[in-house]
MDAnalysis code that builds the backbone (N, CA, C; Angstrom):
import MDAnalysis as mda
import numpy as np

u = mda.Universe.empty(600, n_residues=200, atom_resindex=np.repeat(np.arange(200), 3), trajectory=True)
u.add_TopologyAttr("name", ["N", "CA", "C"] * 200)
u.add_TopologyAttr("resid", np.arange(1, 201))
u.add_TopologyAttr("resname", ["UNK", "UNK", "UNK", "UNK", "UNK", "UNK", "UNK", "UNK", "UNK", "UNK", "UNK", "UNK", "UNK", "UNK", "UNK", "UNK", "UNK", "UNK", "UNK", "UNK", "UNK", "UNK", "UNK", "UNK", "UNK", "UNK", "UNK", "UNK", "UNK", "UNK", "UNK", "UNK", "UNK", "UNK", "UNK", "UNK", "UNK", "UNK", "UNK", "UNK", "UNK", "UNK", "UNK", "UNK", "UNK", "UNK", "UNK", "UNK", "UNK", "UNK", "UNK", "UNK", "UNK", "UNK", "UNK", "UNK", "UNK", "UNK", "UNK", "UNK", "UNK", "UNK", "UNK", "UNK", "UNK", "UNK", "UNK", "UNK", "UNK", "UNK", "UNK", "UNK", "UNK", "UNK", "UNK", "UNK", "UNK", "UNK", "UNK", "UNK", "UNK", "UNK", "UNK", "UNK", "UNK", "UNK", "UNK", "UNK", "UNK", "UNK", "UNK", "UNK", "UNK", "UNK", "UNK", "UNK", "UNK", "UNK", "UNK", "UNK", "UNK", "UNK", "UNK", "UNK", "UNK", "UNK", "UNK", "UNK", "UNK", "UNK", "UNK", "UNK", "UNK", "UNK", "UNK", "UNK", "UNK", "UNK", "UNK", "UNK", "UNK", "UNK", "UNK", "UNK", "UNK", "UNK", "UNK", "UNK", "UNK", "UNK", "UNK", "UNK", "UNK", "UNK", "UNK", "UNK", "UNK", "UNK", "UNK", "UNK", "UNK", "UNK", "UNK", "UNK", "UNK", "UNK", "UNK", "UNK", "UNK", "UNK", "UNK", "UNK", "UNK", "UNK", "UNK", "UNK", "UNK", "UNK", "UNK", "UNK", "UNK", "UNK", "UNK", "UNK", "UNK", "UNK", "UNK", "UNK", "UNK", "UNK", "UNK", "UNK", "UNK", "UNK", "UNK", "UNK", "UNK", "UNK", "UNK", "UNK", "UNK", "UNK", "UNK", "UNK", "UNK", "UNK", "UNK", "UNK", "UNK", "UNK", "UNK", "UNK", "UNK", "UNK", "UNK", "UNK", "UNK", "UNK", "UNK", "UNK"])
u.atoms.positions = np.array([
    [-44.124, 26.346, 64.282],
    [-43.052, 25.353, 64.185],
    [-42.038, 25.442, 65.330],
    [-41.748, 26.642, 66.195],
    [-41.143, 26.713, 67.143],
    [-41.221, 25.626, 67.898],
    [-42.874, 25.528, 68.302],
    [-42.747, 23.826, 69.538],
    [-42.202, 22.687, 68.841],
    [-42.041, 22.721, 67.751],
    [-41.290, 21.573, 67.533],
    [-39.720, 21.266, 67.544],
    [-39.830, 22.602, 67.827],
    [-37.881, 22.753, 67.063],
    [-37.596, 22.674, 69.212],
    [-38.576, 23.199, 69.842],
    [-38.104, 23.155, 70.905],
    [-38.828, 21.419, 71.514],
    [-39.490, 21.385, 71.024],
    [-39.510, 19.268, 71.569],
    [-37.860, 18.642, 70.733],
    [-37.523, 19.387, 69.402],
    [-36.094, 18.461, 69.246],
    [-35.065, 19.114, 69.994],
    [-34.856, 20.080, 70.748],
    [-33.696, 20.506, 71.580],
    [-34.057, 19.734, 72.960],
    [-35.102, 18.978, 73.521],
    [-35.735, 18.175, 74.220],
    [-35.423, 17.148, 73.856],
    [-35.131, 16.643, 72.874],
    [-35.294, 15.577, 72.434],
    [-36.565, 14.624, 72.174],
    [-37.794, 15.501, 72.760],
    [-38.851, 14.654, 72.638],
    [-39.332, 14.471, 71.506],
    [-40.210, 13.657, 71.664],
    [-40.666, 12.994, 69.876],
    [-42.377, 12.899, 70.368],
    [-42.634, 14.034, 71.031],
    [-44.208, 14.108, 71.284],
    [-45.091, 15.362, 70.744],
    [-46.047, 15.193, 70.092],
    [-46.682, 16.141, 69.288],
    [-47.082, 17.229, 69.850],
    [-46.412, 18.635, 69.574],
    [-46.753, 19.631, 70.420],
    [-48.266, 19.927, 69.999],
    [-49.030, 20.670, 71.532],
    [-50.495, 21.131, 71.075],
    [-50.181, 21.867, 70.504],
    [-51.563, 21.950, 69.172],
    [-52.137, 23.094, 68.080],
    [-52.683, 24.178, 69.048],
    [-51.525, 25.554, 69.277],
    [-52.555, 26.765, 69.732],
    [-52.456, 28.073, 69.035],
    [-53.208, 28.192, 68.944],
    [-53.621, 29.394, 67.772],
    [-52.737, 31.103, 68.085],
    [-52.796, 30.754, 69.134],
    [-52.705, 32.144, 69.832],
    [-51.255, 32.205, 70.067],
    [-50.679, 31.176, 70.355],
    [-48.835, 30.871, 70.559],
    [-48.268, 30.562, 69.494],
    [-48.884, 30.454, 68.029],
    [-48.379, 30.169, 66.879],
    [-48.391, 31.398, 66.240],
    [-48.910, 32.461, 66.603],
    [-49.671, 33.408, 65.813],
    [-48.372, 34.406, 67.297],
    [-48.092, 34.369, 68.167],
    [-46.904, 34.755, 68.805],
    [-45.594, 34.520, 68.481],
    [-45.489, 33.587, 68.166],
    [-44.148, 32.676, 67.780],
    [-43.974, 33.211, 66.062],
    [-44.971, 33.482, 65.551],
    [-44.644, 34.143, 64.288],
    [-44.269, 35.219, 63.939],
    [-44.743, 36.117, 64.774],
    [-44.481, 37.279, 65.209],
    [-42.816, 37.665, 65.966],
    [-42.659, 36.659, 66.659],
    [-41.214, 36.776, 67.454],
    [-40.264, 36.421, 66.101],
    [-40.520, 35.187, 65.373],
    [-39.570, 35.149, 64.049],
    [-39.263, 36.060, 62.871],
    [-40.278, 37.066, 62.794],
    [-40.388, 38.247, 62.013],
    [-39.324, 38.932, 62.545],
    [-39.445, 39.185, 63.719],
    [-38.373, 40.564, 64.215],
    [-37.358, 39.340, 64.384],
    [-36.969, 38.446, 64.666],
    [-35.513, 37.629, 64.497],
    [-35.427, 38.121, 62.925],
    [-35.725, 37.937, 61.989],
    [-35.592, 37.858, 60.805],
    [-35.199, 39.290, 60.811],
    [-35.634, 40.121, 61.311],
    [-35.239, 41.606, 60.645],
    [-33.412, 42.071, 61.474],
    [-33.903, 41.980, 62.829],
    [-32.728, 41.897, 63.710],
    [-31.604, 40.698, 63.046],
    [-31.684, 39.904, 62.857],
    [-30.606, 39.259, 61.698],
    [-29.856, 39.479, 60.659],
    [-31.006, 40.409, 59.679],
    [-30.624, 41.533, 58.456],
    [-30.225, 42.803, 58.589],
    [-30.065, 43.257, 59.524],
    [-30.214, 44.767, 59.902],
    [-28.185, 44.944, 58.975],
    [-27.418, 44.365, 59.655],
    [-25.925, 44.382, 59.273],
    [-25.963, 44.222, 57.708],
    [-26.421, 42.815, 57.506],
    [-26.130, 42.228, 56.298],
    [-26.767, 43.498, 55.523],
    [-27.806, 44.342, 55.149],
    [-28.479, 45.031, 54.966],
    [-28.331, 46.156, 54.548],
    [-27.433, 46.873, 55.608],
    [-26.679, 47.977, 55.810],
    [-25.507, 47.948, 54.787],
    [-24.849, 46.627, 54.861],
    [-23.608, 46.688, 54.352],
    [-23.880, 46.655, 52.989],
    [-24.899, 46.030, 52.341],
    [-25.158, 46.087, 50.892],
    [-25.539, 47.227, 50.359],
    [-26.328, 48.275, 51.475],
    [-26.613, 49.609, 51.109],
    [-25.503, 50.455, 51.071],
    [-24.770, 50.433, 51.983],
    [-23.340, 50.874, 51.720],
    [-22.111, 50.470, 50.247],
    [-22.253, 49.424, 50.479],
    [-21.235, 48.676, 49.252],
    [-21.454, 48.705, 47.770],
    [-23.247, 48.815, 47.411],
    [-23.357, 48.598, 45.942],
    [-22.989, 50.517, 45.684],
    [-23.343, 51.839, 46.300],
    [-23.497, 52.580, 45.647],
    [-21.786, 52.670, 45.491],
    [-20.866, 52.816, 46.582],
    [-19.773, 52.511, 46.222],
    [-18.884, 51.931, 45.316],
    [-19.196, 50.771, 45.343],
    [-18.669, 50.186, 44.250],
    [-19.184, 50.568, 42.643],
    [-20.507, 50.851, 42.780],
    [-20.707, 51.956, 41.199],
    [-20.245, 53.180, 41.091],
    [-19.737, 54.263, 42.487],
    [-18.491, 55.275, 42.343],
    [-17.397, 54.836, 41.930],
    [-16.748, 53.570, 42.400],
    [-15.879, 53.170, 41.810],
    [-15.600, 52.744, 40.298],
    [-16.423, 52.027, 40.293],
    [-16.644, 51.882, 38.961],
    [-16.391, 52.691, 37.723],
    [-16.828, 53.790, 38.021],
    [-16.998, 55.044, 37.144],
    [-14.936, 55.111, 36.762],
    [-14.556, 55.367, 37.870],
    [-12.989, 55.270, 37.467],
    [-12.026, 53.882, 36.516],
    [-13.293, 52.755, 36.535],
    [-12.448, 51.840, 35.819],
    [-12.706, 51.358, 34.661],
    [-11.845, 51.471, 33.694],
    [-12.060, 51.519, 32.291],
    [-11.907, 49.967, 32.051],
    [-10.957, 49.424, 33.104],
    [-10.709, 47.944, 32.375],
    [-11.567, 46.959, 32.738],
    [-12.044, 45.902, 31.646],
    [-13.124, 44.664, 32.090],
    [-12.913, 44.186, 32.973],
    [-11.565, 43.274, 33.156],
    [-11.433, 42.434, 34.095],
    [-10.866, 42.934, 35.498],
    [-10.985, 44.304, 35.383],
    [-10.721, 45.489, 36.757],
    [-12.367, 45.178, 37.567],
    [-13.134, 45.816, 36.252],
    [-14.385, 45.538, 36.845],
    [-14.957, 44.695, 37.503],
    [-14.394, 43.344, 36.502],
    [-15.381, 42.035, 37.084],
    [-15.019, 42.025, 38.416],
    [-13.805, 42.201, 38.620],
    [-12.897, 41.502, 39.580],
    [-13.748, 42.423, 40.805],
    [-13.430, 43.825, 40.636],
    [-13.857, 44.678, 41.677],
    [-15.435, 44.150, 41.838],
    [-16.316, 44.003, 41.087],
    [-17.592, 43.507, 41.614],
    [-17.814, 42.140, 41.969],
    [-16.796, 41.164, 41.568],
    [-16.918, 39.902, 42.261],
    [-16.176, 39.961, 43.685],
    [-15.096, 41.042, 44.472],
    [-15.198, 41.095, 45.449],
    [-16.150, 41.869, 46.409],
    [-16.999, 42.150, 46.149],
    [-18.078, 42.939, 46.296],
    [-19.307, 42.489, 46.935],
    [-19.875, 41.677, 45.948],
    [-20.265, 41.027, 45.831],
    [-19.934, 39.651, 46.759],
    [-18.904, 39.468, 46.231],
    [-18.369, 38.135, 47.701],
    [-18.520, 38.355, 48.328],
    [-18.255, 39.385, 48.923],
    [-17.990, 40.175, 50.740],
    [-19.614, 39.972, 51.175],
    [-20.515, 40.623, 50.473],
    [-21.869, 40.528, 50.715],
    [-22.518, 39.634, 51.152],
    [-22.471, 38.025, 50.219],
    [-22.763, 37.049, 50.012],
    [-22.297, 36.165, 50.865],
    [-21.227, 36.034, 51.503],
    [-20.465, 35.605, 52.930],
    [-21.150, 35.879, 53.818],
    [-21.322, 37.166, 54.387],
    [-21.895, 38.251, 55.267],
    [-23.280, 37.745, 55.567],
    [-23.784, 37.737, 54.040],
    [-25.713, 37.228, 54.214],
    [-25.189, 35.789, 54.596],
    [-24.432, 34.823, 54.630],
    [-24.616, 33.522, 54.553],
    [-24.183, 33.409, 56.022],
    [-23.151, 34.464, 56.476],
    [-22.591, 34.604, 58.151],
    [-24.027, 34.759, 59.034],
    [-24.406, 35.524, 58.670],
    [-25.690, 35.999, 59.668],
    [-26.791, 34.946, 59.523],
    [-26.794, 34.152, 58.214],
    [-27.937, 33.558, 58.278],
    [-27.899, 31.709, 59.148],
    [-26.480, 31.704, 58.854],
    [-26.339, 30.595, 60.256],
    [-26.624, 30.801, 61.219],
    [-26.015, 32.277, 61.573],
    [-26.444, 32.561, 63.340],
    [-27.769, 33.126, 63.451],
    [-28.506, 32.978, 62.550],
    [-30.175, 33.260, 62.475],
    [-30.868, 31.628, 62.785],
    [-29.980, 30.913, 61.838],
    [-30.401, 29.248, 62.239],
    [-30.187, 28.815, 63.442],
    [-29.313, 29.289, 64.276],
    [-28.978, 28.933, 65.899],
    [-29.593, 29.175, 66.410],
    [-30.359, 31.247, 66.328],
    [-31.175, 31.649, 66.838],
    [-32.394, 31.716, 67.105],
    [-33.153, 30.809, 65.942],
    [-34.220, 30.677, 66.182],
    [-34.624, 29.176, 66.993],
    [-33.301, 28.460, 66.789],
    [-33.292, 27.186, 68.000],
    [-32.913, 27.910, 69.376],
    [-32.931, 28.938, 69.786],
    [-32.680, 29.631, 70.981],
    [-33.811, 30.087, 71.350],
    [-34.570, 31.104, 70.239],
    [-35.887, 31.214, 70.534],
    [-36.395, 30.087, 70.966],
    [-36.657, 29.166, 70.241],
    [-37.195, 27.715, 70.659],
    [-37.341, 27.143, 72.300],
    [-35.855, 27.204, 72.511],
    [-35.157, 26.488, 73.600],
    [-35.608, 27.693, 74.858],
    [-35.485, 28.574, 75.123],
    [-36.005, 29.554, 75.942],
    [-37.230, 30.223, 76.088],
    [-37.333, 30.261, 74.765],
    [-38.825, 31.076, 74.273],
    [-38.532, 32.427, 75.083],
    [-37.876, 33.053, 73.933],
    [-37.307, 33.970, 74.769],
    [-35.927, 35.185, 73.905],
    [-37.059, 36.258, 73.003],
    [-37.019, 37.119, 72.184],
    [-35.790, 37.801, 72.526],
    [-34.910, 37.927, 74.042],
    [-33.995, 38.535, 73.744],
    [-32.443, 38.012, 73.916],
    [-32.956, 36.510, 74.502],
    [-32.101, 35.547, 74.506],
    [-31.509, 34.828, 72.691],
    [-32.611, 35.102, 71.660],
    [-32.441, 34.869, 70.967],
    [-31.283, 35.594, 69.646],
    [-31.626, 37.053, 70.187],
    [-31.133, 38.260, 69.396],
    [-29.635, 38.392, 69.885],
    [-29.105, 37.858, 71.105],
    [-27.650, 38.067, 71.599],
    [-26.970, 36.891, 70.448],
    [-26.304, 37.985, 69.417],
    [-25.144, 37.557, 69.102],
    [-24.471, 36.964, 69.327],
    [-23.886, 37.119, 70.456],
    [-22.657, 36.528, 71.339],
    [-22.978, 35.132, 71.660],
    [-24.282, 34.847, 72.129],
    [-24.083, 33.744, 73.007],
    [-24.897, 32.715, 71.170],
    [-25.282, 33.098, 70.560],
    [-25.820, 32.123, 69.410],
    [-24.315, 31.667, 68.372],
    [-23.265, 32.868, 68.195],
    [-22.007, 32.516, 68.076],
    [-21.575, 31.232, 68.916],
    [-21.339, 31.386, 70.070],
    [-21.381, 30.502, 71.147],
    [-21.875, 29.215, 71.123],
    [-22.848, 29.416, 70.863],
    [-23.677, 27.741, 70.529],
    [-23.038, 26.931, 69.255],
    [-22.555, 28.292, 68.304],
    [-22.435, 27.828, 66.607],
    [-21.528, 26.985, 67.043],
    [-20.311, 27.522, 68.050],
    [-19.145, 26.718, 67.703],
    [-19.016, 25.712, 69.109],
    [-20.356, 25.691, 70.239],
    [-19.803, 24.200, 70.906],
    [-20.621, 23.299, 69.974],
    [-21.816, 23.564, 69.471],
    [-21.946, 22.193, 68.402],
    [-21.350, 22.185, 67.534],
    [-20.544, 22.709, 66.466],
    [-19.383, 22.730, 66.071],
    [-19.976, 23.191, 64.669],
    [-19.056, 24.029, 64.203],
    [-19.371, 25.092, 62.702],
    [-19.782, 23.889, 61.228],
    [-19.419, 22.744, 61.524],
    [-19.181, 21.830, 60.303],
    [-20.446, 20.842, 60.446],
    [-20.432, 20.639, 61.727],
    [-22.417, 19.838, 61.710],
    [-23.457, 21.205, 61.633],
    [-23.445, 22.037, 61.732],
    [-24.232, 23.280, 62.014],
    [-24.109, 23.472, 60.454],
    [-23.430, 23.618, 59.566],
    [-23.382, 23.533, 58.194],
    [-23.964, 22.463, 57.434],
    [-23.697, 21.198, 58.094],
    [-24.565, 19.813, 57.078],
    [-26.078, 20.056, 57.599],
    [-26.463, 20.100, 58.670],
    [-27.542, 20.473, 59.056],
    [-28.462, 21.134, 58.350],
    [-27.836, 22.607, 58.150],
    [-28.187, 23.804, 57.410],
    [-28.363, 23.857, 55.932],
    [-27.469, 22.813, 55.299],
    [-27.560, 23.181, 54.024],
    [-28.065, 21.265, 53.570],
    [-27.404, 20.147, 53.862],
    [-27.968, 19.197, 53.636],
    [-29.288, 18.661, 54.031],
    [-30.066, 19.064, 54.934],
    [-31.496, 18.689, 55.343],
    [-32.439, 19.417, 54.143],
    [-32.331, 20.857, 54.176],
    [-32.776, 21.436, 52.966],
    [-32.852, 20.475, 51.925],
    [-31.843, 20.399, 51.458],
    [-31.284, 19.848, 49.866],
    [-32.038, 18.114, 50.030],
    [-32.225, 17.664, 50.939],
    [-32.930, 16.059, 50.852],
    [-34.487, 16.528, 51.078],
    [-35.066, 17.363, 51.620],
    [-36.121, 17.277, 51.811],
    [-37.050, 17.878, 50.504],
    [-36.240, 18.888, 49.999],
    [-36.154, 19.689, 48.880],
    [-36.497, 18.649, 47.525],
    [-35.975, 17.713, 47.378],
    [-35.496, 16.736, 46.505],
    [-36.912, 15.674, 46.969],
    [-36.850, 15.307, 48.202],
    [-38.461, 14.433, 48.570],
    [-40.266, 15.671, 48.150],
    [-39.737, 16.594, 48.414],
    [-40.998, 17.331, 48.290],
    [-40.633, 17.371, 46.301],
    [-39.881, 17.286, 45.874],
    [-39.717, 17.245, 44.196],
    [-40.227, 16.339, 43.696],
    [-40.135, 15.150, 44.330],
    [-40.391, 13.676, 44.000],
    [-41.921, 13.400, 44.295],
    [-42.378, 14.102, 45.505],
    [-43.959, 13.817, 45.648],
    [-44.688, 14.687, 45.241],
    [-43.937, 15.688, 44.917],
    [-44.802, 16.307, 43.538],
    [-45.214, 16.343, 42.404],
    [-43.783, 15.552, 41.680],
    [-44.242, 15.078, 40.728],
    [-45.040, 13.356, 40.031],
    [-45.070, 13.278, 41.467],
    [-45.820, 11.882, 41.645],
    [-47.525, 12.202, 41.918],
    [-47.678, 13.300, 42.267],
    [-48.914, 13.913, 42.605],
    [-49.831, 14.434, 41.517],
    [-48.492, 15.019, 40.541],
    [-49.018, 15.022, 39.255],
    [-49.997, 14.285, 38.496],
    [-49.930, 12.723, 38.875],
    [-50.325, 11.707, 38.169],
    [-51.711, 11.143, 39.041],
    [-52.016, 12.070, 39.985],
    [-53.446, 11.985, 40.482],
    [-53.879, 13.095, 40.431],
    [-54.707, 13.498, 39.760],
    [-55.393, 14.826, 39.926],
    [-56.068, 15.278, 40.805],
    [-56.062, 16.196, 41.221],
    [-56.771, 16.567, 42.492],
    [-56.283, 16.124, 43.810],
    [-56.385, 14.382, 43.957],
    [-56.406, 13.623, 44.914],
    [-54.620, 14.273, 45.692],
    [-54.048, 13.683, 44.579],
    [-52.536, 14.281, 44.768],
    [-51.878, 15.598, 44.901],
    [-52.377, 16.167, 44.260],
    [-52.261, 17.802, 45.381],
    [-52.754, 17.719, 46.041],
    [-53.573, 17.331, 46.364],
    [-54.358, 17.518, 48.396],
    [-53.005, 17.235, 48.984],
    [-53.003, 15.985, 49.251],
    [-52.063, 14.776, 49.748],
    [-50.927, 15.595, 49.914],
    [-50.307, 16.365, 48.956],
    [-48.835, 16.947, 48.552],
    [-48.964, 18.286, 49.744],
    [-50.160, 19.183, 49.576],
    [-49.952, 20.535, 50.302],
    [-50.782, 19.953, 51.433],
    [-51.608, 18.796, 51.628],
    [-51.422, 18.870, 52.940],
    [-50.930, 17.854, 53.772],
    [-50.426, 16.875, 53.469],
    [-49.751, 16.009, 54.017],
    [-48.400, 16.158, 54.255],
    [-47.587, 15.971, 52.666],
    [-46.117, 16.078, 52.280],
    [-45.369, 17.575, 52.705],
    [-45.830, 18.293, 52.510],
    [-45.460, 19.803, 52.642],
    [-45.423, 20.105, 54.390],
    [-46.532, 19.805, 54.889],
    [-46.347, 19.665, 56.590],
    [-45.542, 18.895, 57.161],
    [-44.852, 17.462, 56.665],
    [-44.146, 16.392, 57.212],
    [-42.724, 17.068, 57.350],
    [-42.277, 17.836, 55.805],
    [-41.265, 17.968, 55.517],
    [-40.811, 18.977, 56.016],
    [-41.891, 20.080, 56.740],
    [-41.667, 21.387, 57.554],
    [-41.422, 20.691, 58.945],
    [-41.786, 19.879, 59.297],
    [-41.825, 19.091, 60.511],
    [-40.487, 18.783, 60.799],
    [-40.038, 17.989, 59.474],
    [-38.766, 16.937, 59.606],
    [-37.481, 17.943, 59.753],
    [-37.809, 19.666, 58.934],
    [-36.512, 20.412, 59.084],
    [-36.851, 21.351, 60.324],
    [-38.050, 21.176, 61.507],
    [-37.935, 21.988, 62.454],
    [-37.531, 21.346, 63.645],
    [-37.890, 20.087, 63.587],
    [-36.945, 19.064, 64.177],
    [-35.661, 18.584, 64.267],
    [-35.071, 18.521, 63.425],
    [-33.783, 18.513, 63.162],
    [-32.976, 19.967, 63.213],
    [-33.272, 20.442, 63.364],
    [-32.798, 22.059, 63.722],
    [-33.131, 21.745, 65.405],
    [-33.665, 21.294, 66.205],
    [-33.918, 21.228, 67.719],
    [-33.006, 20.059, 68.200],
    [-33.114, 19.015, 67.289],
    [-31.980, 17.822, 67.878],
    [-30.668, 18.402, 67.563],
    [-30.208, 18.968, 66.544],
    [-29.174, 19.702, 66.413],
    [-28.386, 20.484, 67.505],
    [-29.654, 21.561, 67.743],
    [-29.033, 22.577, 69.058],
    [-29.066, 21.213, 70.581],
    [-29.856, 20.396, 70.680],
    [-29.473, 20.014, 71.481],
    [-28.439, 19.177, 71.862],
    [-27.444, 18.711, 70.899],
    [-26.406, 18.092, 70.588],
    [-24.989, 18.865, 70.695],
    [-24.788, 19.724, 71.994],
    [-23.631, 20.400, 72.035],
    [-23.911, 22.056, 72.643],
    [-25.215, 22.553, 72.767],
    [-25.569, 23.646, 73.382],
    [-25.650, 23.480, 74.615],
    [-25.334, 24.293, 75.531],
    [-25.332, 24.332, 76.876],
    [-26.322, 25.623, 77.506],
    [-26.634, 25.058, 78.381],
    [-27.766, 26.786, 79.069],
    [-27.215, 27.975, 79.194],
    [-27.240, 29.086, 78.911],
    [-26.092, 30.371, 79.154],
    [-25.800, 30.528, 80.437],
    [-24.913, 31.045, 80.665],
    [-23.988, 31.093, 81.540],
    [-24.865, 32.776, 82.192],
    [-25.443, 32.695, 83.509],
    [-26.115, 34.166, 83.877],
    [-24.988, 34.621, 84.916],
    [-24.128, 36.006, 83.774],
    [-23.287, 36.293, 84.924],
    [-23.828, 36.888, 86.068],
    [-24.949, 37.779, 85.952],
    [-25.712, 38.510, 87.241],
    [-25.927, 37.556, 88.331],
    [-26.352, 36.374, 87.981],
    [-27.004, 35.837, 89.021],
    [-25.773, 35.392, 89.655],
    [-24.619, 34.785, 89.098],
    [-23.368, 34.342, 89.158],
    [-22.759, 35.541, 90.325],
    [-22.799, 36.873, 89.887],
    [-22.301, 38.041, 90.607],
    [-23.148, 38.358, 92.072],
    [-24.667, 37.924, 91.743],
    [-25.022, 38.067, 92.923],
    [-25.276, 37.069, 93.934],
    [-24.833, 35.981, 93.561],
    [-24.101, 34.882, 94.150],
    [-23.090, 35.170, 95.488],
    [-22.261, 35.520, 94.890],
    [-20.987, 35.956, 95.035],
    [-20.302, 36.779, 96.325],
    [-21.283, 38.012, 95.981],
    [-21.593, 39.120, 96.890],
    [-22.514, 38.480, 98.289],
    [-23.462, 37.709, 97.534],
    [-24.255, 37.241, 98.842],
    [-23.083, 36.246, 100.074],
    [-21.930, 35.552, 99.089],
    [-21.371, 34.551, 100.299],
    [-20.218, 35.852, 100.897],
    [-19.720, 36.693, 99.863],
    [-18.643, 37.915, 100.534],
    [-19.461, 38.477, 101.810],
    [-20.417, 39.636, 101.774],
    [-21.469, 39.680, 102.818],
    [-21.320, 39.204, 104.076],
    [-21.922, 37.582, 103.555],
    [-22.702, 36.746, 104.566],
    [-21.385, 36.680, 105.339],
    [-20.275, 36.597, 104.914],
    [-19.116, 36.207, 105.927],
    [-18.432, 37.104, 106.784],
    [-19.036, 38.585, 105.767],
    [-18.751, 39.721, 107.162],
    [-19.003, 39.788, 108.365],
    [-20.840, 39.343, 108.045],
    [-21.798, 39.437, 109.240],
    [-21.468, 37.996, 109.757],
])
């Protein structure tokens, strides 16, 4: 799904080739995005739940408790939802570069979050889901009413369109306000080359 997410940061609307061998790469590169994404969120829950059940132990009152585990809990749940936007940027970076360590910089996928701006990067993220979610509900249970014929149709038609329609829109997205990174090295050795050149 990568070539597609990188034809919508293109903007193109042309069918990337089926290759076995770059899909079966590209899956592989999203695995370790996926882990490198969790590593914090991860940590911090391993840290926070045994804690907060030390704590616990000291509090006799209910609504001490709730309270202490609904901030807890919040903190967590923010955290997983923080990282997992800038996992959604990042894998439109992977996309856009093809390019495993361009993808993993923090800094510059922050960067992207906020020149396309934190509030379309959110409808994006959570409203494309929720409509496509709701169309794959609807042709399923319309599929119901053909046997056989209609599950085909559903897992292999409907189910591919709708992976299509949210890897695309995740590529027109990033391309709507992302800019190419900024290479300070090359920038620095720029620099040096005109200081230099004007000695000699």
């Amino acid at each position: 799904m990568l070539s597609v997410v990188k034809n919508g940061t293109k903007e193109s609307f042309k069918i990337p080739k089926v290759s076995l061998k770059k899909n079966f790469i590209d899956t592989l590169k999203l695995i370790v995005l996926d882990i490198v994404y969790s590593i914090i969120p991860v940590i911090l829950f391993l840290i926070l739940i045994p804690v907060g059940a030390v704590m616990s132990l000291s509090v006799n009152d209910l609504n001490s408790f709730l309270v202490q585990w609904g901030l807890i809990l919040g903190i967590i749940a923010i955290v997983f939802f923080i990282f997992s936007i800038l996992q959604f940027i990042a894998t439109a970076r992977l996309a856009h570069y093809d390019s495993l360590s361009k993808a993993v910089d923090f800094t510059q996928s922050y960067r992207d979050l906020r020149n396309i701006g934190v509030l379309k990067v959110l409808g994006v993220f959570l409203i494309i889901p929720i409509l496509t979610s709701i169309i794959e509900f609807i042709c399923f249970y319309i599929s119901m009413f053909v046997p056989y014929v209609g599950l085909l149709v559903y897992f292999c038609i409907i189910i591919p369109i709708v992976c299509l329609i949210r890897a695309f829109s995740l590529g027109l997205l990033y391309s709507d306000g992302s800019g190419d990174d900024f290479d300070f090295d090359k920038f620095e050795k720029e620099v040096q080359k005109i200081k230099y050149g004007r000695l000699y």
